[in-house]
Structure formats: structure tokens, C-alpha cells
Biopython code that builds the backbone (N, CA, C, O; Angstrom):
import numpy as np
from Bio.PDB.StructureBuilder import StructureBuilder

atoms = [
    (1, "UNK", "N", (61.001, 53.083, 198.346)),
    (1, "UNK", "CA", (61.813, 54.012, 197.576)),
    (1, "UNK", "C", (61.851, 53.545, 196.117)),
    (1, "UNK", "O", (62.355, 52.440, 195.914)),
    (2, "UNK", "N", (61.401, 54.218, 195.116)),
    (2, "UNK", "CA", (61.880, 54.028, 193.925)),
    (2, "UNK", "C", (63.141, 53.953, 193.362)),
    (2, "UNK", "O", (64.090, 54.471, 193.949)),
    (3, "UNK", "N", (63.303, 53.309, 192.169)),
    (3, "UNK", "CA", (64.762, 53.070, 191.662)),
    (3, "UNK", "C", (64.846, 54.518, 190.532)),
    (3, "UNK", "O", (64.128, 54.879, 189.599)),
    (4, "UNK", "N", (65.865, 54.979, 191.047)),
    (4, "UNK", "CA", (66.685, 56.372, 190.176)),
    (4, "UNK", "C", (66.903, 55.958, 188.720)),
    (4, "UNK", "O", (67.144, 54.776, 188.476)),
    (5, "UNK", "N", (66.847, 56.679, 187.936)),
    (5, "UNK", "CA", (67.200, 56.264, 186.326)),
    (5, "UNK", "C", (68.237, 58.012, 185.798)),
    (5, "UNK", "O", (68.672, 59.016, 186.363)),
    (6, "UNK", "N", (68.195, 57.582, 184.780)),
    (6, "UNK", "CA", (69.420, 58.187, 183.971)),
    (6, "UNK", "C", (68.347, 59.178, 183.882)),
    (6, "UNK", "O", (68.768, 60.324, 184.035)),
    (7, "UNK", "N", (67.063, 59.083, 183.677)),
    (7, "UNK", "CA", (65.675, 59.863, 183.202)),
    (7, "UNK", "C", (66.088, 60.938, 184.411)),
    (7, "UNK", "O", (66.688, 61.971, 184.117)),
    (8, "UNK", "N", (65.674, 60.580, 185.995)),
    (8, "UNK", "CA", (65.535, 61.435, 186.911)),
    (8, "UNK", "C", (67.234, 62.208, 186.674)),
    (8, "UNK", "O", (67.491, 63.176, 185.958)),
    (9, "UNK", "N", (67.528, 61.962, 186.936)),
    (9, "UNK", "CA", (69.139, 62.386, 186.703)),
    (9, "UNK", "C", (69.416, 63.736, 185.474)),
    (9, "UNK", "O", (70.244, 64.631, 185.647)),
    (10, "UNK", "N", (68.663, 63.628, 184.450)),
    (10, "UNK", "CA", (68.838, 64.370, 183.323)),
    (10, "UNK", "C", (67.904, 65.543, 183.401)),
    (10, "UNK", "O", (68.023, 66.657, 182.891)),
    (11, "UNK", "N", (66.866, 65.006, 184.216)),
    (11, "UNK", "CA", (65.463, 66.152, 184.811)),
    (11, "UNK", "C", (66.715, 67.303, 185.927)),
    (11, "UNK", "O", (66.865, 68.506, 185.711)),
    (12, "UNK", "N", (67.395, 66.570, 186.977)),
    (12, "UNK", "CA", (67.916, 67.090, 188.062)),
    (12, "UNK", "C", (69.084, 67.674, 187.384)),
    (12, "UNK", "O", (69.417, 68.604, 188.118)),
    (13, "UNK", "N", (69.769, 67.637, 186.526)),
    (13, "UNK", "CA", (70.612, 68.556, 186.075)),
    (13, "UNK", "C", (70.090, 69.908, 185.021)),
    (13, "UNK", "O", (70.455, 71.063, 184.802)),
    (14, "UNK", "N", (68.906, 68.870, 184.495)),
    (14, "UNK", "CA", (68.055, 70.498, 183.631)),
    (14, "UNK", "C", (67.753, 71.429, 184.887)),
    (14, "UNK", "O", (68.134, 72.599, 184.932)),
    (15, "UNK", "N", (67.140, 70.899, 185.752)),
    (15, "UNK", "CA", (66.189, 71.432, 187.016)),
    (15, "UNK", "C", (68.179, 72.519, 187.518)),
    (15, "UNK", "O", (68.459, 73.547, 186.903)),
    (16, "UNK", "N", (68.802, 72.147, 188.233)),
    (16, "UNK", "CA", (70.248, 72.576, 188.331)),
    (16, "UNK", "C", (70.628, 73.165, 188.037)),
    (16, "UNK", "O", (71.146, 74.030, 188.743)),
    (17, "UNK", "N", (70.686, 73.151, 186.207)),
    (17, "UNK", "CA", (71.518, 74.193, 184.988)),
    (17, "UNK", "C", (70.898, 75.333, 185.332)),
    (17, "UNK", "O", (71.589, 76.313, 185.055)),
    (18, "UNK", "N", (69.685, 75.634, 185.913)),
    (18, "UNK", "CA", (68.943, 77.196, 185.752)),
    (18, "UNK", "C", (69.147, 78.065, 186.815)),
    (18, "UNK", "O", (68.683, 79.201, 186.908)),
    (19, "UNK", "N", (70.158, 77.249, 187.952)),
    (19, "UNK", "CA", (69.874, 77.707, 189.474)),
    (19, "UNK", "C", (71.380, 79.007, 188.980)),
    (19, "UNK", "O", (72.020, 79.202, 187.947)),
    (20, "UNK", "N", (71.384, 79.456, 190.003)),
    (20, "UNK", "CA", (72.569, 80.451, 190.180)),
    (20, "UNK", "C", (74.105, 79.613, 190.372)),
    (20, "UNK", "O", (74.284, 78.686, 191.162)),
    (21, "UNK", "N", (74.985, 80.106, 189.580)),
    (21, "UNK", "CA", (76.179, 79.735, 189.031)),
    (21, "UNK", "C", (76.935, 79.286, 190.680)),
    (21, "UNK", "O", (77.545, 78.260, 190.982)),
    (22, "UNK", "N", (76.596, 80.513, 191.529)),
    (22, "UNK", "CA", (76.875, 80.706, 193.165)),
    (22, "UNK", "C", (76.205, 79.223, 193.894)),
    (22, "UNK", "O", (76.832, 78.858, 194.888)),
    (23, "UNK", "N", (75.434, 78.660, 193.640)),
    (23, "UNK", "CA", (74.678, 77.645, 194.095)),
    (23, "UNK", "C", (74.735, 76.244, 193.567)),
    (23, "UNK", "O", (74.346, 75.350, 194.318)),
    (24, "UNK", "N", (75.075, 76.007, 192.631)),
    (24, "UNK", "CA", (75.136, 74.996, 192.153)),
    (24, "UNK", "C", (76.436, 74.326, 191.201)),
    (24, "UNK", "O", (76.627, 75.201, 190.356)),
    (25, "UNK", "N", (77.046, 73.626, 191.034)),
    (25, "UNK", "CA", (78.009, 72.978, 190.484)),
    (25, "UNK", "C", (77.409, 72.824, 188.573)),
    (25, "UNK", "O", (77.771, 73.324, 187.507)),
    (26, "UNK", "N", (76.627, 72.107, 188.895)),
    (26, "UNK", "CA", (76.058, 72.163, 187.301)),
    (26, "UNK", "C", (75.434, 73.322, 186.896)),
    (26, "UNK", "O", (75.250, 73.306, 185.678)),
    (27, "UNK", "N", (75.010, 74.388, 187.473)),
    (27, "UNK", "CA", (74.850, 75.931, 186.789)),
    (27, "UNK", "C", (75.914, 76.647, 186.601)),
    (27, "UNK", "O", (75.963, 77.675, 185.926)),
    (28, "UNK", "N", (77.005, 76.022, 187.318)),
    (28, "UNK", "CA", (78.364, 76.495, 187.338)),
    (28, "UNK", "C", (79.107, 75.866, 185.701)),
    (28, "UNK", "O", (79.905, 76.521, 185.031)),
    (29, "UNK", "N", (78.803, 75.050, 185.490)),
    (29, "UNK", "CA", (79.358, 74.019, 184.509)),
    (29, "UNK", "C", (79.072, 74.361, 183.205)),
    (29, "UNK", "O", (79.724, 74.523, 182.174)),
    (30, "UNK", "N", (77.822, 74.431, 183.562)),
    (30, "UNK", "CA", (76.719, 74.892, 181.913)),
    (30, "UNK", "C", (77.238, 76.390, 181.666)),
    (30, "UNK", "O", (77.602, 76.684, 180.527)),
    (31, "UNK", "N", (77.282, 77.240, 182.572)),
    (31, "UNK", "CA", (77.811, 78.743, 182.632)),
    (31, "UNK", "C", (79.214, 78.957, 181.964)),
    (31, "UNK", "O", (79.411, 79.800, 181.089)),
    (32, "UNK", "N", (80.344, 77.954, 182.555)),
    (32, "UNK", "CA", (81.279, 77.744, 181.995)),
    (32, "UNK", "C", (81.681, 77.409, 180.067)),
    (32, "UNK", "O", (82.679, 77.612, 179.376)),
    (33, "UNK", "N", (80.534, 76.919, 179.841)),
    (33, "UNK", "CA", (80.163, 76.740, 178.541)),
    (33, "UNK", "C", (80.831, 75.374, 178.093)),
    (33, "UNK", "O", (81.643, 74.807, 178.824)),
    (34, "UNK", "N", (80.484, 74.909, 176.954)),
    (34, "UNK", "CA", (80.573, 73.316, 176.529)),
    (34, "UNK", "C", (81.868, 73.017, 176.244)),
    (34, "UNK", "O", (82.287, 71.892, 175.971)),
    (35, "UNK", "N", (82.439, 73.915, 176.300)),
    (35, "UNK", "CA", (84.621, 73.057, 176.270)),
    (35, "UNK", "C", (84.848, 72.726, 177.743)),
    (35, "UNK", "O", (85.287, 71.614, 178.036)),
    (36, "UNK", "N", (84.547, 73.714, 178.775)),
    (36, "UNK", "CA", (84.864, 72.983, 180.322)),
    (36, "UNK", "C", (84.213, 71.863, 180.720)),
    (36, "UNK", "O", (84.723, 70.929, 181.339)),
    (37, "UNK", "N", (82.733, 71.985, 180.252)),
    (37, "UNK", "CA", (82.022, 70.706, 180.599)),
    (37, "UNK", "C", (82.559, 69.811, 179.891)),
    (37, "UNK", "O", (82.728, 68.770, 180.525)),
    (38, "UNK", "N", (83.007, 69.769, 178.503)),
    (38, "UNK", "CA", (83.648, 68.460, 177.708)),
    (38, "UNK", "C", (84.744, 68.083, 178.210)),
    (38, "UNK", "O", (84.851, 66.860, 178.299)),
    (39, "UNK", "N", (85.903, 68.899, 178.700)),
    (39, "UNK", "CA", (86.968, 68.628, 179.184)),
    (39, "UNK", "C", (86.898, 68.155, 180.284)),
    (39, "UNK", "O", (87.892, 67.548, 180.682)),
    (40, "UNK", "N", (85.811, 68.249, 181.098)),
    (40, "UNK", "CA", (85.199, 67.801, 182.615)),
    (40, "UNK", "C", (85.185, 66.225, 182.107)),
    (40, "UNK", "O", (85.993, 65.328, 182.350)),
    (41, "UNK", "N", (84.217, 66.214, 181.475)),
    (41, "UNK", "CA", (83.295, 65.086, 180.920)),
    (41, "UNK", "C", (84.829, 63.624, 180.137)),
    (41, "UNK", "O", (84.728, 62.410, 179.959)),
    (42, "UNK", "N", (86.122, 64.675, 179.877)),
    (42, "UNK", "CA", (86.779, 63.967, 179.641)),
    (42, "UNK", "C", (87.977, 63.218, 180.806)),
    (42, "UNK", "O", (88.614, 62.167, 180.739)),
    (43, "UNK", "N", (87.899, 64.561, 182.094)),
    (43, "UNK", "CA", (88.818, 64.462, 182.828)),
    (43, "UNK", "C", (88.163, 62.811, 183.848)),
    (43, "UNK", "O", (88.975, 61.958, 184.208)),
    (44, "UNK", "N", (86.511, 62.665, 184.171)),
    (44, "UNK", "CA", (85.921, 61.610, 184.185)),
    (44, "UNK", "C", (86.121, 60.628, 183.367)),
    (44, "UNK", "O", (86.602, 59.686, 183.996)),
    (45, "UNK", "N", (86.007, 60.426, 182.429)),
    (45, "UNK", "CA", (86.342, 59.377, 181.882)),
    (45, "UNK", "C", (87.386, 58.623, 181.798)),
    (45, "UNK", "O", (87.260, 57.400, 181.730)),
    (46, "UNK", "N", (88.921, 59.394, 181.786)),
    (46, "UNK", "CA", (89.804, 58.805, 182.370)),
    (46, "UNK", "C", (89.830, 58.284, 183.648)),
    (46, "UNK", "O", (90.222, 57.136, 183.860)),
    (47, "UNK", "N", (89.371, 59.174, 184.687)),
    (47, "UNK", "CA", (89.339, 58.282, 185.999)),
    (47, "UNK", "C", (88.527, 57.087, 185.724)),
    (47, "UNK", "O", (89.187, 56.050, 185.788)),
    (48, "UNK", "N", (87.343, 56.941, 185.450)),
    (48, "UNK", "CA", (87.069, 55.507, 185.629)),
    (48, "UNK", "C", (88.009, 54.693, 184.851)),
    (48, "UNK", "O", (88.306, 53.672, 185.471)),
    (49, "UNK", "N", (88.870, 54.841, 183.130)),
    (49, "UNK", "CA", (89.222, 53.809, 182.554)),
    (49, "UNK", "C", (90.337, 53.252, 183.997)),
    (49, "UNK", "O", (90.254, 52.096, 184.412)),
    (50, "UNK", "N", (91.230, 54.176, 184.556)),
    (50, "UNK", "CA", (92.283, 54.213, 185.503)),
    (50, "UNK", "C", (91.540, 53.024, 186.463)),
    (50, "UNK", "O", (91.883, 51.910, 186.858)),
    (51, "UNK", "N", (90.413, 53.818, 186.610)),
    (51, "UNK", "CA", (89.695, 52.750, 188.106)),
    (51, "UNK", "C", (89.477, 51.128, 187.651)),
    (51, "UNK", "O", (89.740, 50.155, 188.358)),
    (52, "UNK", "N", (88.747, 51.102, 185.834)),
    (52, "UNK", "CA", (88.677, 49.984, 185.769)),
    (52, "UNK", "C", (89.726, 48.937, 185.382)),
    (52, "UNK", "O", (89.593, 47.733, 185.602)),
    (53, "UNK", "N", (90.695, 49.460, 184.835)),
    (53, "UNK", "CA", (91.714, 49.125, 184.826)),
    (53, "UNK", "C", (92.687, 48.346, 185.962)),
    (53, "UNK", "O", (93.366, 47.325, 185.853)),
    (54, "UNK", "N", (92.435, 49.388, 187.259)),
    (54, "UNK", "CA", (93.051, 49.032, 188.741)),
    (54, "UNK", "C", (92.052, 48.081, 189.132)),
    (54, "UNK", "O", (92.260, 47.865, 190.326)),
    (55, "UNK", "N", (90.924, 47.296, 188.680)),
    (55, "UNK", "CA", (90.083, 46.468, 189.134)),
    (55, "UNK", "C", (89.105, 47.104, 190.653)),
    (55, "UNK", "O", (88.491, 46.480, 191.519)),
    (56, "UNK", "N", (89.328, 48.599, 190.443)),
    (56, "UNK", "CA", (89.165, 49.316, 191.839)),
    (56, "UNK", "C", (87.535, 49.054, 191.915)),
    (56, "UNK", "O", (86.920, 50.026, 191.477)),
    (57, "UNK", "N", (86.778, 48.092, 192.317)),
    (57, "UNK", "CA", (85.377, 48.595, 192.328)),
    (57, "UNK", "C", (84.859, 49.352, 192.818)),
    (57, "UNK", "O", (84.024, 49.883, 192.086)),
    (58, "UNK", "N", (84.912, 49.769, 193.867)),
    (58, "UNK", "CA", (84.403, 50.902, 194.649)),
    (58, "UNK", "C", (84.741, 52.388, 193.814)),
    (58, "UNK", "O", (83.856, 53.164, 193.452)),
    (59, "UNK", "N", (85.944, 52.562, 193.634)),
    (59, "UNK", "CA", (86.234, 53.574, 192.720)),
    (59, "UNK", "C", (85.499, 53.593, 191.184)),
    (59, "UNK", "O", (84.795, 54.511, 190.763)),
    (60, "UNK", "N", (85.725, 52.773, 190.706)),
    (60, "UNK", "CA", (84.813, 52.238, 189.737)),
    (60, "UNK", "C", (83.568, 52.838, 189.785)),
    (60, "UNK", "O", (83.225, 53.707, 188.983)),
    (61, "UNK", "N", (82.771, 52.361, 190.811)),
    (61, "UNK", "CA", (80.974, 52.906, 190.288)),
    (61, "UNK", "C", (81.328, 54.331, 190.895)),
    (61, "UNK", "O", (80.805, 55.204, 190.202)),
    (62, "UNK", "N", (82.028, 54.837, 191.940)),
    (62, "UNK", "CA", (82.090, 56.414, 191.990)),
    (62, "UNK", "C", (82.157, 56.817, 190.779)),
    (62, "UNK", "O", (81.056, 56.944, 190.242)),
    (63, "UNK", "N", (83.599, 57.216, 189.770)),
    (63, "UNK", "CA", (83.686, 57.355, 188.830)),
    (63, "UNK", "C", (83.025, 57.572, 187.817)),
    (63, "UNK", "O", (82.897, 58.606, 187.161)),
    (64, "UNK", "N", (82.424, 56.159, 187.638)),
    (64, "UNK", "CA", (80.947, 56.029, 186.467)),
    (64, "UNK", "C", (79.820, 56.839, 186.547)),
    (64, "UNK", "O", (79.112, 57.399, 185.709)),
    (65, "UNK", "N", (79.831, 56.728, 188.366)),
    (65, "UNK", "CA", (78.128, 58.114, 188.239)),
    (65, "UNK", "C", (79.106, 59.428, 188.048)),
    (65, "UNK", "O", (78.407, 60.371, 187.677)),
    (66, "UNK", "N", (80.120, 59.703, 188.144)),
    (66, "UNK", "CA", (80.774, 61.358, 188.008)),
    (66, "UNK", "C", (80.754, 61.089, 186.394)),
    (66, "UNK", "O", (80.406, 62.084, 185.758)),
    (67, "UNK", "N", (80.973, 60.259, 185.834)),
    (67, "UNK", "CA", (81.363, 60.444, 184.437)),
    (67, "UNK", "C", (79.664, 60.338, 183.683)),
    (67, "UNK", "O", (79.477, 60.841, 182.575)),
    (68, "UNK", "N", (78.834, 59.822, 184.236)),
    (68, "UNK", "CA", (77.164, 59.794, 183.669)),
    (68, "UNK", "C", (76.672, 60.809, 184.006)),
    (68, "UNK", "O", (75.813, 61.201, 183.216)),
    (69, "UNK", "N", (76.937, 61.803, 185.361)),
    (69, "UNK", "CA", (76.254, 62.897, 185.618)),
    (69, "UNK", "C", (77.264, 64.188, 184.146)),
    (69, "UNK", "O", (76.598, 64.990, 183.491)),
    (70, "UNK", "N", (78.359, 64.098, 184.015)),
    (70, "UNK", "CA", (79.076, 65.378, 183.255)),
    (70, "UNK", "C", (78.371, 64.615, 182.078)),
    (70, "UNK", "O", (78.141, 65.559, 181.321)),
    (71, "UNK", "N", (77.845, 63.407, 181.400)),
    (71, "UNK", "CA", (78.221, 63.292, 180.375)),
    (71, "UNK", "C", (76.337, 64.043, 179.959)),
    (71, "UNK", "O", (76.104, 64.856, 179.065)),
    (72, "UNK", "N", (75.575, 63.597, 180.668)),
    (72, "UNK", "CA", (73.937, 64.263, 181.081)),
    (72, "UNK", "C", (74.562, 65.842, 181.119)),
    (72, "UNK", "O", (73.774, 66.515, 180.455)),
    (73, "UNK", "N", (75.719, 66.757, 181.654)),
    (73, "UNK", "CA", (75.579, 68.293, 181.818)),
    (73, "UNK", "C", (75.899, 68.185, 180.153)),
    (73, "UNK", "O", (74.920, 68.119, 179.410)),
    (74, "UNK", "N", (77.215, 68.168, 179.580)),
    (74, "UNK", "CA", (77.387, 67.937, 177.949)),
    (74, "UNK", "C", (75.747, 68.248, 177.313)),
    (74, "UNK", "O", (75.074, 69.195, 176.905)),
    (75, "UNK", "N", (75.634, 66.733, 177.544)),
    (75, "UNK", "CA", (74.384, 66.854, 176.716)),
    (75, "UNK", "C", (73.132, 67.931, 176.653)),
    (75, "UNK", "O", (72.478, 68.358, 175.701)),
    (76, "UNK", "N", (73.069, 68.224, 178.276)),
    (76, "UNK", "CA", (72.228, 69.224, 178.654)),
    (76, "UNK", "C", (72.446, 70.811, 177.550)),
    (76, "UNK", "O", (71.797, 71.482, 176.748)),
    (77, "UNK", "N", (73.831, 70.772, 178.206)),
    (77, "UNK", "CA", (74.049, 72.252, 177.518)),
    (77, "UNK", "C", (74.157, 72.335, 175.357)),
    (77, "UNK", "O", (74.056, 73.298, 174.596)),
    (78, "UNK", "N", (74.419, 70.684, 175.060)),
    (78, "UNK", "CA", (73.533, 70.914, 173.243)),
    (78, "UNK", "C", (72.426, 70.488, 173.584)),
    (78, "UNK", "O", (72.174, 69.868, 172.551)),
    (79, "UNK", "N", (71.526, 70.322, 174.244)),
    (79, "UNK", "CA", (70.547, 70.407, 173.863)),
    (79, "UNK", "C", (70.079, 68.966, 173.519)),
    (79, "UNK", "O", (69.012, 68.733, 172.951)),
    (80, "UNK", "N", (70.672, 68.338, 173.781)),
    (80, "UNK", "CA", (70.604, 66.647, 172.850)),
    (80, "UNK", "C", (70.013, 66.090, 174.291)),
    (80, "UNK", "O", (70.722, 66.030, 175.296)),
    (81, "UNK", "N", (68.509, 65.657, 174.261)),
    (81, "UNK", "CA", (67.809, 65.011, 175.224)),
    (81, "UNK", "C", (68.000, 63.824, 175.376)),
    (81, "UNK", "O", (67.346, 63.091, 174.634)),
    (82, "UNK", "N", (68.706, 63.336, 176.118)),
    (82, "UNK", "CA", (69.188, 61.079, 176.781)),
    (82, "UNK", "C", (68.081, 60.548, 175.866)),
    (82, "UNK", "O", (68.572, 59.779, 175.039)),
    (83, "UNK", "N", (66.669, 60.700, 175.717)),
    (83, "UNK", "CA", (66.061, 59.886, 175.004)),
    (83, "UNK", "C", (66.563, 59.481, 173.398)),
    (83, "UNK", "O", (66.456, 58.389, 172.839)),
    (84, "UNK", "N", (67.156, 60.782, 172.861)),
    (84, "UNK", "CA", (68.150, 60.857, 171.586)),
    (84, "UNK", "C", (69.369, 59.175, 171.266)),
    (84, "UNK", "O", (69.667, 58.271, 170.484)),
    (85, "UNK", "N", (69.687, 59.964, 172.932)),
    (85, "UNK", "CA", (70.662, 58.528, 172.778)),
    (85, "UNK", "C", (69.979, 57.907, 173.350)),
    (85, "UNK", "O", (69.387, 58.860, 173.856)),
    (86, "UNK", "N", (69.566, 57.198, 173.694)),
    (86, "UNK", "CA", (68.277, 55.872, 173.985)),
    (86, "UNK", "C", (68.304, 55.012, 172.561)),
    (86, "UNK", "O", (68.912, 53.984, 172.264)),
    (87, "UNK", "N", (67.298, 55.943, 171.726)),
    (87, "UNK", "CA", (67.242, 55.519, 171.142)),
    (87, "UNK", "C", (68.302, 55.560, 170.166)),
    (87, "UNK", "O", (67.873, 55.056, 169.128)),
    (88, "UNK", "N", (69.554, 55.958, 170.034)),
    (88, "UNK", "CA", (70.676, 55.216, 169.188)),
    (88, "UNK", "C", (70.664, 54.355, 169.119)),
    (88, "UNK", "O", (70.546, 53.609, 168.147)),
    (89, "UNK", "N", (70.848, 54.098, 170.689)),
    (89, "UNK", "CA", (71.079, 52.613, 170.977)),
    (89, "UNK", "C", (70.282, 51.722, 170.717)),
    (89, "UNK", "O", (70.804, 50.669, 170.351)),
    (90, "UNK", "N", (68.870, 51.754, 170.785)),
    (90, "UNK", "CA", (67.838, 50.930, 170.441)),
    (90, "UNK", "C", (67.729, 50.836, 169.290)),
    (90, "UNK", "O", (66.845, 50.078, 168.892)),
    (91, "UNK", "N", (68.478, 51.478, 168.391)),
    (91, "UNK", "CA", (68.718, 51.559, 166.633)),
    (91, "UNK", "C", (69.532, 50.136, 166.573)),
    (91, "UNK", "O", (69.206, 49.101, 165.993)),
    (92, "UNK", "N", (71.023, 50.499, 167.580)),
    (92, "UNK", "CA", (71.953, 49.889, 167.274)),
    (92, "UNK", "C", (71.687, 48.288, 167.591)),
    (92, "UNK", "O", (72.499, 47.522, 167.072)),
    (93, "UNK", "N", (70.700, 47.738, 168.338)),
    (93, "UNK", "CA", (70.483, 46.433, 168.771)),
    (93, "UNK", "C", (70.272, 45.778, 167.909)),
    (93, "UNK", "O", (70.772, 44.660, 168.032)),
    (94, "UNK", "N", (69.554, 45.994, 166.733)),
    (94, "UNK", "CA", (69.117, 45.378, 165.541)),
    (94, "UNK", "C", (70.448, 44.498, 164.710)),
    (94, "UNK", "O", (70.432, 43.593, 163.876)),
    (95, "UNK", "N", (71.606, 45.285, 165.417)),
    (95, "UNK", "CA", (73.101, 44.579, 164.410)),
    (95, "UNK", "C", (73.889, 44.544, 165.546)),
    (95, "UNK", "O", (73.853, 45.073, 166.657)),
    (96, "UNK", "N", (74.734, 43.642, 164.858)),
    (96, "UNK", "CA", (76.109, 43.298, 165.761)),
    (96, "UNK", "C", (77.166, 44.549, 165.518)),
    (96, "UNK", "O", (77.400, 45.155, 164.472)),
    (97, "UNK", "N", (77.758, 44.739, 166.924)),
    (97, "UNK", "CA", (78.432, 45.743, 167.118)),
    (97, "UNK", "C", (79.371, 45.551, 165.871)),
    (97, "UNK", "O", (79.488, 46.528, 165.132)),
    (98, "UNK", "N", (79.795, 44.834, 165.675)),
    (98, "UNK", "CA", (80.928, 44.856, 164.125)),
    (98, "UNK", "C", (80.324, 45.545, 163.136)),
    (98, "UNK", "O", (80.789, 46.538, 162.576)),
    (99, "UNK", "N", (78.981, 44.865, 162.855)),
    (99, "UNK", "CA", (78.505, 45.737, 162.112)),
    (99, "UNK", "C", (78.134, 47.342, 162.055)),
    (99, "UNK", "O", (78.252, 48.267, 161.252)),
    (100, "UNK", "N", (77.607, 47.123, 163.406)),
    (100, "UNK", "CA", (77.696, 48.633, 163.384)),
    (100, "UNK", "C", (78.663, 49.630, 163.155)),
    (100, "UNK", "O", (78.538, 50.666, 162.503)),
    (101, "UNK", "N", (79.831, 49.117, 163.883)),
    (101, "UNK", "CA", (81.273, 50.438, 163.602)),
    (101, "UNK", "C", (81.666, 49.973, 162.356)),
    (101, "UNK", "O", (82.536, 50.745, 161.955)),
    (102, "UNK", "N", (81.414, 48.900, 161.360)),
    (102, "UNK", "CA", (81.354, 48.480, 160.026)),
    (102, "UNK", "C", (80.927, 49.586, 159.075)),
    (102, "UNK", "O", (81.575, 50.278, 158.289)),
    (103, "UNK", "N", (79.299, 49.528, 159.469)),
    (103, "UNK", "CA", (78.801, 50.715, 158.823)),
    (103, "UNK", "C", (78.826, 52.356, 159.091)),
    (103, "UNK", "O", (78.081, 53.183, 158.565)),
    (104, "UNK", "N", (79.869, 52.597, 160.039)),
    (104, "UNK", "CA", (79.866, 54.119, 160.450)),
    (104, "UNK", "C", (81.209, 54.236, 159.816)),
    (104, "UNK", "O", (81.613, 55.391, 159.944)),
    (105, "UNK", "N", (82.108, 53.422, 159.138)),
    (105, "UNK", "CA", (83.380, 53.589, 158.628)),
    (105, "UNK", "C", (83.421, 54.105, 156.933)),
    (105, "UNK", "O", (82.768, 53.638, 156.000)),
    (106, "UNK", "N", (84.297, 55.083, 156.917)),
    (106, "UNK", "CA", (83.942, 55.666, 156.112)),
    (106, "UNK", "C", (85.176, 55.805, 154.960)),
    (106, "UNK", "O", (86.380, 56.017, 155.102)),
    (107, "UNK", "N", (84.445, 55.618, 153.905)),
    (107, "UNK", "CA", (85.774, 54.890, 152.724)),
    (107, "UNK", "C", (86.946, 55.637, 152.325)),
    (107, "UNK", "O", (87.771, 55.130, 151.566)),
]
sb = StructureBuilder()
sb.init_structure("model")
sb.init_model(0)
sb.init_chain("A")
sb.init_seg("    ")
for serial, (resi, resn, name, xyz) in enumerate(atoms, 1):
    if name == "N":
        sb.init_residue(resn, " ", resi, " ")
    sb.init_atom(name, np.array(xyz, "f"), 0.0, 1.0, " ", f" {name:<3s}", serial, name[0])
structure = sb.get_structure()
């Protein structure tokens, strides 16, 4: 069995977004348009801080894949392809995180 990536994941929600609203959760989501999915995408994110917070692990990685799959629909529905943010991040390695939110601060 191969190992799953954020890659297959972002294919399976494009592949998803196109199916019938009746059939699928993420055609349902994308349909809903980008404030439900953000507010989704936010209502996840609190559960995991809650989970990591409670030291809950098990809850914990649930959480994290619910909050990586909404945060892949988000993105899906602008249009902003994971490789985008990939490479942010591969921008951002070059400096120390100080620096970085250093230089995104704005005078």
C-alpha cells in the first residue's frame, strides 16, 4: 500500500467538488460557497486546538485530518492549488520564524 499525501487528498476533493451536491459532502460544501466552507474550516480548527489542548491524542489526529481535509475544500473552492502553499513554506525555511512574522509586520 502506498503512503497517502496531502497531494492525493487535494486530487480527491477536486475529483468530489464536481460530483452532485446529493452525493457528496464536499460537492455539498463547495456548493454552499466559501463562507460555509470557511466557517467549517473554522469550526475544525477549534476542535483540534480543544483536543490539543485536552492532550486528547486520538481526538487530536481525528480532528487534524477534519481540519486538513476543509482546509484542502477552502482552498479548492479559490482556486489556490496546496502546491501554492508548499511552496510558501519552502520560501519560509530560508529564515527563522521570527523573522519571518518580523517581515510580514507592517509599520
Amino acid at each position: 500500500m502506498s503512503e497517502f499525501s496531502l497531494n492525493d487528498l487535494e486530487r480527491i476533493v477536486a475529483t468530489r467538488a464536481q460530483a452532485s451536491p446529493e452525493e457528496s459532502w464536499t460537492a455539498k460544501l463547495v456548493a454552499a460557497g466559501q463562507e460555509k466552507a470557511a466557517k467549517k474550516l473554522g469550526e475544525e480548527a477549534t476542535e483540534t486546538v480543544i483536543a490539543a489542548i485536552k492532550q486528547d491524542r486520538r481526538n487530536l489526529t481525528a480532528e487534524s485530518a477534519d481540519l486538513l481535509y476543509h482546509l484542502l475544500v477552502v482552498l479548492n473552492i479559490a482556486a489556490v492549488p496546496l502546491q501554492d502553499v508548499l511552496d510558501e513554506l519552502q520560501r519560509r525555511t530560508g529564515q527563522s520564524g521570527l523573522q519571518e512574522k518580523a517581515s510580514r509586520q507592517t509599520s
